[in-house]
BADREN-590138 format. One record per residue (C-alpha): y, z, x. Coordinates in nm, 2 decimals. Layout:
N
Y:Z:X
Y:Z:X
...
This chain:
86
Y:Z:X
11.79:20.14:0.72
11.56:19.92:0.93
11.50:19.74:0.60
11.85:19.67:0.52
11.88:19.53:0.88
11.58:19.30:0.83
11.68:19.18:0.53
12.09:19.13:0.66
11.98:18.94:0.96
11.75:18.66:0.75
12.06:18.64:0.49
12.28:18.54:0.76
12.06:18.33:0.95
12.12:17.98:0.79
12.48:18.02:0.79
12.51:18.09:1.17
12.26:17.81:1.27
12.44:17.59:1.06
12.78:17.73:1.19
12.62:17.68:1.53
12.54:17.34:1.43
12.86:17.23:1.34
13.00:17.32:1.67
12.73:17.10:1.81
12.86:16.81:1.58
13.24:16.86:1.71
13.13:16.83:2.09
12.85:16.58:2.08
12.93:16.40:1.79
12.57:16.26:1.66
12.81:16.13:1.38
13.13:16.11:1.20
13.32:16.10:0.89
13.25:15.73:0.74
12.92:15.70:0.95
12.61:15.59:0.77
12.33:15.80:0.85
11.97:15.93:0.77
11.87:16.25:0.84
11.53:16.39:0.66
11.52:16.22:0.28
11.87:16.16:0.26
12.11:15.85:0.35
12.43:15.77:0.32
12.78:15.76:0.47
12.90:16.11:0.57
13.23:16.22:0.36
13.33:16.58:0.47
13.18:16.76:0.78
13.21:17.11:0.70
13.17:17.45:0.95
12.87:17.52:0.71
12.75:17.15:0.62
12.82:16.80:0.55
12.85:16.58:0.25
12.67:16.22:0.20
12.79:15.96:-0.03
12.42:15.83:-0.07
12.34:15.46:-0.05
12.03:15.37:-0.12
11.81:15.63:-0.27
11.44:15.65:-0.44
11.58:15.47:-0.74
11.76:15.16:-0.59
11.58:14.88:-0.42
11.93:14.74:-0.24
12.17:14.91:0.00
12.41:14.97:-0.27
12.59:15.34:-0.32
12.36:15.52:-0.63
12.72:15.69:-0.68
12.56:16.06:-0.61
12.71:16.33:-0.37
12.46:16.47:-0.13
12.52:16.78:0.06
12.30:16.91:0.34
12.33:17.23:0.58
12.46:17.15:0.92
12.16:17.34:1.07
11.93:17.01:0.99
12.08:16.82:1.25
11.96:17.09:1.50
11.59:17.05:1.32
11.56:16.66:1.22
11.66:16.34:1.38
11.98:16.13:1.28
């Protein structure tokens, strides 16, 4: 039993940090839908804001030397905003 509980509790902790995140986005808005932002690796202007994370349009990228969209769709979990900077 305590081995069920151990295992539970680590399978549902990204999605309430990231859950907890997202709350944190609503009230203190670090960004917004059609903001451009970098957050760890990625960049890019923010699309969706989910209750579990958010979607990038990426501009930029490792494979283009200009500020021009690469054309890919980024997703990361809302909990990295509570982890890296933005």
């Amino acid at each position: 039993m305590d081995l069920f509980l151990r295992r539970d509790s680590q399978a549902l902790q990204t999605p309430i940090t990231s859950f907890i995140a997202w709350i944190y986005i609503l009230v203190r808005t670090p960004y917004r839908v059609g903001d451009r932002i970098r957050i760890g690796e990625a960049s890019g202007d923010v699309l969706v804001v989910g209750y579990l994370d958010t979607t990038l349009w990426e501009f930029g990228g490792e494979y283009l030397s200009t500020d021009h969209p690469s054309g890919r769709i980024m997703k990361f979990p809302n909990s990295k905003v509570l982890s890296s900077a933005v």
